[in-house]
C-alpha positions in Angstrom: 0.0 0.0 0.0 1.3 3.4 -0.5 1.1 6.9 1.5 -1.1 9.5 0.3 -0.6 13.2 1.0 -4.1 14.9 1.5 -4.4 18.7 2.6 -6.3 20.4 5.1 -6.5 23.8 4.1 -8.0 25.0 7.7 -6.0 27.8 8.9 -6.7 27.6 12.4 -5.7 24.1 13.5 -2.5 21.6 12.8 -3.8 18.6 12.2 -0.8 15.6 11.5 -3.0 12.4 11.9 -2.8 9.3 10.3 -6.4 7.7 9.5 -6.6 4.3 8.7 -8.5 4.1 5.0 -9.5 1.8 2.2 -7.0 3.3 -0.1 -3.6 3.1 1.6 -2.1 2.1 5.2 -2.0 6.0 6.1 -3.3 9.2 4.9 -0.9 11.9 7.0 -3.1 15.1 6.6 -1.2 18.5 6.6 -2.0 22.2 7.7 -0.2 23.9 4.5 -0.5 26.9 6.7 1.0 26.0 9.8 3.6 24.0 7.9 4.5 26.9 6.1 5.5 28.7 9.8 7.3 25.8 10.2 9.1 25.9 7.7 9.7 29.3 8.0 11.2 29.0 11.7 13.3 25.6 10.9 14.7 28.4 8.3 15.2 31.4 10.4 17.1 28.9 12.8 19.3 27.4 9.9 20.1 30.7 9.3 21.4 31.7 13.0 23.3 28.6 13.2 25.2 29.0 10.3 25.9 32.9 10.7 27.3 31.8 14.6 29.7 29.5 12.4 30.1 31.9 9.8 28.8 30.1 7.0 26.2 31.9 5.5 27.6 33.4 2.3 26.0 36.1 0.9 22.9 36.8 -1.0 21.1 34.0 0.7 18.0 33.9 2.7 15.4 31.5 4.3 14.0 30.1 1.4 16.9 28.2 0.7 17.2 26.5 3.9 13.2 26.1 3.7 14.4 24.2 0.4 16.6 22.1 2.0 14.1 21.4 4.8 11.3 20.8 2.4 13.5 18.3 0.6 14.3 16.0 3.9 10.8 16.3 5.1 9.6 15.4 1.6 11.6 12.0 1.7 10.9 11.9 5.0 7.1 11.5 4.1 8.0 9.8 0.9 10.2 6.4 2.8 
């Protein structure tokens, strides 16, 4: 059986369940909204770690560490 993504689109509530279906094993249901923040604040934190190393070249910003986030939590979900 395989793992479908389904989206809640509610703004107000995060809601990471998995529900047992006829389809597949587990349906893991996602607030695009909240995971958005989240990936925002994972970001911003990427961000202040590497600038306390003194890695963060220049020019870049949170959207490419929400990249890299999105890409592990995207095979995360995947495997």
């Amino acid at each position: 059986m395989k793992n479908f993504l389904t989206v809640n689109k509610s703004p107000t509530v995060v809601n990471i369940t998995r529900r047992v279906s006829k389809q597949a094993d587990g349906i893991l249901c996602i607030d695009m909204v909240a995971l958005t923040h989240f990936y925002k604040l994972v970001g911003d934190y990427m961000i202040m770690k590497r600038k306390a190393q003194g890695r963060l070249e220049n020019g870049q910003n949170w959207m490419n560490s929400l990249w890299m986030v999105n890409q592990s939590l995207i095979t995360a979900i995947i495997i």
